[in-house]
N, C-alpha and C positions, 0 to 999 in steps of 0.2 A: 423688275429692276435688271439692267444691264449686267452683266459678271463680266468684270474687271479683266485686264489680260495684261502679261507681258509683266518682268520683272520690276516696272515703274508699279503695275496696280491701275494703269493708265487706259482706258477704253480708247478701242482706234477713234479718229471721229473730230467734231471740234468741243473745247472746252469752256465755250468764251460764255456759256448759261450758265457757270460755277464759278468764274472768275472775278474775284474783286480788285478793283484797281485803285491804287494808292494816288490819294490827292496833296498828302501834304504831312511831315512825319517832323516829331518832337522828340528831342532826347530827354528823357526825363533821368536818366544815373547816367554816368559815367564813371564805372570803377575800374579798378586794376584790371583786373579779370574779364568782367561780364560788363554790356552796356543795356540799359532799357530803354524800349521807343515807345512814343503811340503815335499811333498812323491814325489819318482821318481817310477812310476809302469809300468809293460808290460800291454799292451791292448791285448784281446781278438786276433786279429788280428798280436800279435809279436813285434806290432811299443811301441817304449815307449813316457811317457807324465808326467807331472808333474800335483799333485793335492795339491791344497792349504785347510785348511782344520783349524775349530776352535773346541779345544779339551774340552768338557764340562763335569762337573760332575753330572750333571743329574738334575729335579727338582721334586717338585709336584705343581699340581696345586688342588683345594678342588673346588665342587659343595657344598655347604652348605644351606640343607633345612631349613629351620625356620617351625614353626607348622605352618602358615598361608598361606602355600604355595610359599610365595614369599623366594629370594634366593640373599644371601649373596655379596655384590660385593664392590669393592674399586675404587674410581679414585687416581693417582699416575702419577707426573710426572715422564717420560721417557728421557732421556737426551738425547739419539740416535737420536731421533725423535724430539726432544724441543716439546713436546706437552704431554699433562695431556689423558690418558687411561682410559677406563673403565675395568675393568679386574676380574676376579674370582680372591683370596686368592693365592697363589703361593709363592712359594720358593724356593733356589737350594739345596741340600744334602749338610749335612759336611761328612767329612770320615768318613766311618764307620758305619752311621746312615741308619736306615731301612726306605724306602719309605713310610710307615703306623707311623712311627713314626717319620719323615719330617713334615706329614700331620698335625699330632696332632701339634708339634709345632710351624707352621706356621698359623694353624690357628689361635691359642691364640696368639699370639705373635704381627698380622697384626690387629684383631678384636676383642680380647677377650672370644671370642664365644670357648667353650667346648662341645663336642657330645658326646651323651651317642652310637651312634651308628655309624659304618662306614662301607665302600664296597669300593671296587676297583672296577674302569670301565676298565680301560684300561690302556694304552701306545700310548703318539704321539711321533713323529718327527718333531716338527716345519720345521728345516730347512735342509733338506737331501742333499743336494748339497753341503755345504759345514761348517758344523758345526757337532759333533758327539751327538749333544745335545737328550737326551731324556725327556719326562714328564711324570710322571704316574698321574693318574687324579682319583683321588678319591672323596667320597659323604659322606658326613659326616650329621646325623637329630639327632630329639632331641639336640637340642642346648638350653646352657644353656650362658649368656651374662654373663663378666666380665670387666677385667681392661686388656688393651691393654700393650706390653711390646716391641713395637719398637724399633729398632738396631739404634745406633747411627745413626745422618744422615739420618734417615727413614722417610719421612714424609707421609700420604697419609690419606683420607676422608674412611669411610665403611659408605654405606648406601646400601639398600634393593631394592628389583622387583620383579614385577611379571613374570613368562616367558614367557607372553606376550608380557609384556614392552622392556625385552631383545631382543625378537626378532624383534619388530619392530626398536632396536637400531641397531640390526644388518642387520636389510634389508637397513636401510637409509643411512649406513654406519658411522654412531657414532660409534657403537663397529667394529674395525679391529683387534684387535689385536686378532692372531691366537689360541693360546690355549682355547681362551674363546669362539670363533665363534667353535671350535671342543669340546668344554664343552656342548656350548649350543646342539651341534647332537645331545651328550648322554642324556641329560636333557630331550629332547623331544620326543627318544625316548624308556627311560624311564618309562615319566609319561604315552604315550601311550601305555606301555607293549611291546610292541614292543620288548623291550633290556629286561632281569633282571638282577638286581644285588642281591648278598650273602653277605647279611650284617651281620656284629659281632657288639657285643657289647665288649664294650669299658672295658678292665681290670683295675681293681681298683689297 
């Protein structure tokens, strides 16, 4: 088997022996939120198949330093799941709005917390099989505490860790939820240098 390169996970090369191509696509929901499709596509191989698929707007999710090292988090009940999450800051895009400016939003918004500085780490895909969902995952220091501005309906706890703490939450299995176990990667390795990030300071 080929090993994979380059931050896509992409092999140089062409892709068209893995690619399925979309013949004809049905919306089967249309909600507020979220839309579901199914696509009828050709396979690789000529035979065709149906893909059911949830169509998302995209989110961020924020690592948020504090001077003390330790690092931002929320518990928030999940309805999916009927169970209360540990989870980094996060939010989905409205139209229009730029992921750095998601960030800034939802941070103040879930915490109150404002940063004088921020970086982009990256981009996940929680769920590839079958949701279109993306995250950009930003890091947000120099934080400055305020008054929280929750959305109707919003409830949820912000309190603090060290990433130590996070990671033994996440080795015991307390933290599952995805973006935040791929928050924590970049976190660690971060503070090992391992990763850098290009942080900007925050326009007035």
């Amino acid at each position: 088997m080929t090993n994979p390169s380059g931050p896509t996970g992409r092999v140089a090369g062409d892709d068209s022996h893995l690619a399925e191509q979309q013949l004809s696509s049905d919306e089967i929901l249309a909600g507020r939120f979220l839309q579901v499709r199914r696509d009828t596509v050709s396979l690789p191989d000529g035979r065709h198949t149906t893909r059911e698929y949830v169509v998302h707007p995209g989110a961020v999710m924020i690592v948020a330093l504090l001077d003390d090292g330790r690092v931002v988090l929320e518990r928030q009940f999940r309805y999916p799941l009927h169970a209360v999450m540990i989870e980094f800051p996060a939010g989905k895009l409205d139209a229009g709005e730029s992921p750095l400016a998601c960030a800034k939003r939802e941070l103040q918004e879930e915490t109150g917390y404002t940063a004088r500085e921020w970086a982009r780490a990256g981009v996940l895909h929680p769920v590839i099989s079958y949701s279109t969902e993306f995250i950009d995952i930003w890091f947000a220091r120099g934080l400055t505490p305020g008054e929280q501005n929750l959305d109707s309906g919003e409830f949820l706890e912000v309190f603090s860790a060290t990433p130590d703490e996070l990671m033994n939450w996440c080795g015991s299995g307390l933290v599952t939820d995805a973006k935040t176990l791929a928050g924590l990667l970049w976190l660690n390795n971060m503070l090992s240098g391992a990763w850098t990030l290009e942080w900007q300071a925050t326009q007035p």
